[in-house]
N, C-alpha and C positions, 0 to 999 in steps of 0.2 A: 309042146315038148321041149324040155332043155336041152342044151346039146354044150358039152366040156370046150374050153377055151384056154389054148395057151400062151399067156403073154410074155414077153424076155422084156423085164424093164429095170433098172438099178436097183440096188437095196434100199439107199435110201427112198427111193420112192415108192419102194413096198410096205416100208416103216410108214413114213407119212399117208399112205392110201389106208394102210390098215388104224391109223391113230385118228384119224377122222372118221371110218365107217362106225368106229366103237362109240367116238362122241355123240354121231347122229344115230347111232343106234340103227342100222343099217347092214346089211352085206359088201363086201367089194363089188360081187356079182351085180347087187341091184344098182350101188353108185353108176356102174358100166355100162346096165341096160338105161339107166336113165339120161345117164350122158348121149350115149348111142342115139334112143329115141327123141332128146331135144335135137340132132343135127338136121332132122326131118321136119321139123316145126318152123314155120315162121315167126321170125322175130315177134317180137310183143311190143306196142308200144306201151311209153312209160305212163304207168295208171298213178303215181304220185303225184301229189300237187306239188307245185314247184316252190321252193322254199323261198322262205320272207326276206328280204334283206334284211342285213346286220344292223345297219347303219343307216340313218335317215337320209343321208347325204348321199345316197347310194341311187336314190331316185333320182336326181337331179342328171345321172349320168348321160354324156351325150346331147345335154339340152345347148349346153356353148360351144360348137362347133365351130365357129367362123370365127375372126377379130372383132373387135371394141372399135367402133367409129367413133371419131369426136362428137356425133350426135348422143350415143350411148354412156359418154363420161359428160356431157352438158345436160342432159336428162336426171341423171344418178349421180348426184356429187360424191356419194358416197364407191362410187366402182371408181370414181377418179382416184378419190382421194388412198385408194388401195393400189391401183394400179400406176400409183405415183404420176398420174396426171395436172390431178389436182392442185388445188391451191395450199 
């Protein structure tokens, strides 16, 4: 059984409720009970796969966390020679 609902809420947000229900091709009513009936649902966890990095270097993140010892620029002349170590 329905039962009549009355809301006080701004105009523009009567414009924008009703400019949406027409895109989705929907009622305000059911927008309402639908909102209403997600407050009773527990959350969903997220079913997407987690998206790829951009950028290849993006992997690498996190992996340098400490300082360069002089072992580290005498091993790789080349982290010296960036890290203006080197020769």
């Amino acid at each position: 059984m329905k039962t009549k609902l009355t809301l006080s809420i701004s105009r523009s947000r009567v414009r924008r409720v009703k400019a949406y229900s027409a895109r989705h091709r929907k009622s305000v009513s059911e927008l309402v009970e639908t909102f209403i009936d997600s407050l009773a649902e527990p959350a969903k966890p997220a079913t997407t796969k987690p998206t790829k990095k951009k950028y290849l270097v993006d992997r690498f993140a996190g992996i340098l966390t400490g300082k360069f010892t002089d072992e580290d620029y005498k091993n790789d002349p080349r982290l010296a020679r960036i890290m203006g170590k080197g020769k």
